[in-house]
C-alpha positions as CSV (number, residue, x, y, z in Angstrom):
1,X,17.8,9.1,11.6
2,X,19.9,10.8,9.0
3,X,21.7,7.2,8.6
4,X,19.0,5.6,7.8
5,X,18.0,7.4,4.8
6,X,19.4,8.3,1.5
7,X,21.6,11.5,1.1
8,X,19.5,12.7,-1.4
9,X,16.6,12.7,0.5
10,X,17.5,14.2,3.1
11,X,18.8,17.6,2.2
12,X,14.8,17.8,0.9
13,X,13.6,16.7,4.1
14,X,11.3,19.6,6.3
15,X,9.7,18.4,9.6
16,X,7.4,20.1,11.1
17,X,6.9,19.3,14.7
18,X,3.6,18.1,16.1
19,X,3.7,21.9,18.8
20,X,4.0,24.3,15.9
21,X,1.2,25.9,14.2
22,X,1.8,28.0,11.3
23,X,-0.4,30.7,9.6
24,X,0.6,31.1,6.0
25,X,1.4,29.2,2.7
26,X,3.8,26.6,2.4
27,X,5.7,26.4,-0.9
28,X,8.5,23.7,-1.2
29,X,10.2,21.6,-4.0
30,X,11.4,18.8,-1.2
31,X,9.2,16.4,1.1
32,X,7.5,17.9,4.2
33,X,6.4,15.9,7.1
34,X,3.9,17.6,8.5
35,X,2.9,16.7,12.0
36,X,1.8,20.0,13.3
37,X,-0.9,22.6,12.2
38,X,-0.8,24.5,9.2
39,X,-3.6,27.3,9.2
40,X,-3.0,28.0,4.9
41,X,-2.3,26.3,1.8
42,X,0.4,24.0,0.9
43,X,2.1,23.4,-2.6
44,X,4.9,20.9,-3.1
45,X,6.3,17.9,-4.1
46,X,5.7,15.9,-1.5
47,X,3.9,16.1,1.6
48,X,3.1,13.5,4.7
49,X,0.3,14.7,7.2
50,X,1.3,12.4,10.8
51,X,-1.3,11.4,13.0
52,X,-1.2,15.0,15.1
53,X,-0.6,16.6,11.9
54,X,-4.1,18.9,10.4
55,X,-4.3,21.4,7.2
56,X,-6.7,24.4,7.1
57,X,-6.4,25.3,3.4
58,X,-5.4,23.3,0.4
59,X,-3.0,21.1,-1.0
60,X,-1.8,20.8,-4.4
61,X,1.3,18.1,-4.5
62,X,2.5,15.5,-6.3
63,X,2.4,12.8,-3.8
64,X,0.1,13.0,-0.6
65,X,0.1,10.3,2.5
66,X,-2.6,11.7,4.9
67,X,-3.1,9.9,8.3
68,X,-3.8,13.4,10.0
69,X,-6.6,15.9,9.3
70,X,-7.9,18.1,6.2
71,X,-10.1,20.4,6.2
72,X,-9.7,22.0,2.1
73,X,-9.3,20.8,-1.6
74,X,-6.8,18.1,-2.3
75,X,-5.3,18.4,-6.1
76,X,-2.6,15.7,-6.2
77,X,-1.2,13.0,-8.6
78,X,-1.2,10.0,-6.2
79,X,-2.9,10.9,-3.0
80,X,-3.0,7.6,0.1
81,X,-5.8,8.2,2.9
82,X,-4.2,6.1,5.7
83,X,-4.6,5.3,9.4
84,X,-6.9,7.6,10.5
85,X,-6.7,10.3,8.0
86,X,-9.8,12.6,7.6
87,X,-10.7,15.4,5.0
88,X,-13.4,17.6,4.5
89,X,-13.1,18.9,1.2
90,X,-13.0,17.4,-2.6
91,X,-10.0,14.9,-3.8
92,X,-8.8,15.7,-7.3
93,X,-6.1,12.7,-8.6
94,X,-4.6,10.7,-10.7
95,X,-4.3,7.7,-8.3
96,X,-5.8,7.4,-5.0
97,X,-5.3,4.6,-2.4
98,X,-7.9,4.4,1.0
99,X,-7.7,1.9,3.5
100,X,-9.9,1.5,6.0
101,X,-10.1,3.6,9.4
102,X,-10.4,6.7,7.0
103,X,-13.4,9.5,7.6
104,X,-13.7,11.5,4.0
105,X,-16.3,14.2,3.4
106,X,-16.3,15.4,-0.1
107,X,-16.3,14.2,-3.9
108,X,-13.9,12.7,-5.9
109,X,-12.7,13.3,-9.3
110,X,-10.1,11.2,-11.3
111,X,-8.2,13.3,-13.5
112,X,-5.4,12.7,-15.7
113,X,-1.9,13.7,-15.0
114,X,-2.0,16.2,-18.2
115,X,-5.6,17.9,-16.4
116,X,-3.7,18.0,-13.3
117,X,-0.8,19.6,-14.8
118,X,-2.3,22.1,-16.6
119,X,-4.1,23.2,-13.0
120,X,-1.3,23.5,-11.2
121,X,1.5,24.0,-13.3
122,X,3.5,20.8,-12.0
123,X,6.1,19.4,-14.5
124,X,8.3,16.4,-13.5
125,X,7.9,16.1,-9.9
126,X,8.9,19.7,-9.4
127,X,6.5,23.0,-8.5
128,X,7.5,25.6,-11.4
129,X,4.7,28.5,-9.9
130,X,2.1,27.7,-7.1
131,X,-1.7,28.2,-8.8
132,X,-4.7,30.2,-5.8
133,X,-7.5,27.8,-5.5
134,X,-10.4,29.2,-4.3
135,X,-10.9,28.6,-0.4
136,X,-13.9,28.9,1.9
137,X,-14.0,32.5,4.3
138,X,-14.7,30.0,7.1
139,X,-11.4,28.5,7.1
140,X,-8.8,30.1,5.4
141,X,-8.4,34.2,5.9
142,X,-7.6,36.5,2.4
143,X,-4.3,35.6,0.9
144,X,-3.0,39.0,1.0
145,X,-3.4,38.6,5.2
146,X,-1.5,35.0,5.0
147,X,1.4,35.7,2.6
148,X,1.5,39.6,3.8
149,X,1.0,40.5,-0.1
């Protein structure tokens, strides 16, 4: 696999595998495929939810190719609802692609990339300081119990 792509991308690379549930916040300046559970929210550059892959919490990025499950607020610059790629929870974006297949529950709003900056503090494809969107109880416990702050 390494062969096959570029060296640059793939000292940024992060898998997660489709048996590993994590409980916590994800913070990363790389691209994360995602194709396990992640009970928390997620702030990056780039993230890729798989088929098996689901969120409980929510995802501020600069690129997002769902084709797994949602359940939380997406904030993103250009966000792609593939496959069969669900949410529950509102889409905030610059650009946003849907194909067919997809199940969304939830509102949209188009933004512009300074609005979406200013939210979330993202400057040139990089993360500079991850910003707490409010979550639902239901899904997502305190921070202070995910990070351990």
């Amino acid at each position: 696999m390494t062969r096959l792509l570029k060296k640059d991308v793939t000292k940024s690379l992060s898998v997660m595998g489709k048996n590993v549930v994590i409980t916590g916040n994800i913070h990363t300046d790389g691209i994360f495929q995602l194709d396990g559970e992640l009970v928390g929210d997620f702030h990056g550059k780039s993230l890729a939810i798989g088929e098996s892959g689901s969120i409980k919490g929510n995802i501020q990025v600069n690129t997002l190719q769902n084709n797994g499950r949602i359940d939380g607020s997406v904030w993103a610059r250009q966000a792609t609802f593939a496959g069969c790629g669900k949410i529950n929870g509102d889409v905030h974006y610059c650009e946003l692609h849907i194909e067919n297949g997809c199940l969304i529950n939830g509102s949209y709003q188009n933004i512009t990339t300074e609005q979406l900056s200013e939210k979330l503090d993202i400057k040139k494809n990089s993360v500079k300081s991850p910003v707490a969107l409010p979550s639902k109880p239901s899904v997502l416990q305190k921070k202070s119990q995910l990070t351990g702050t």
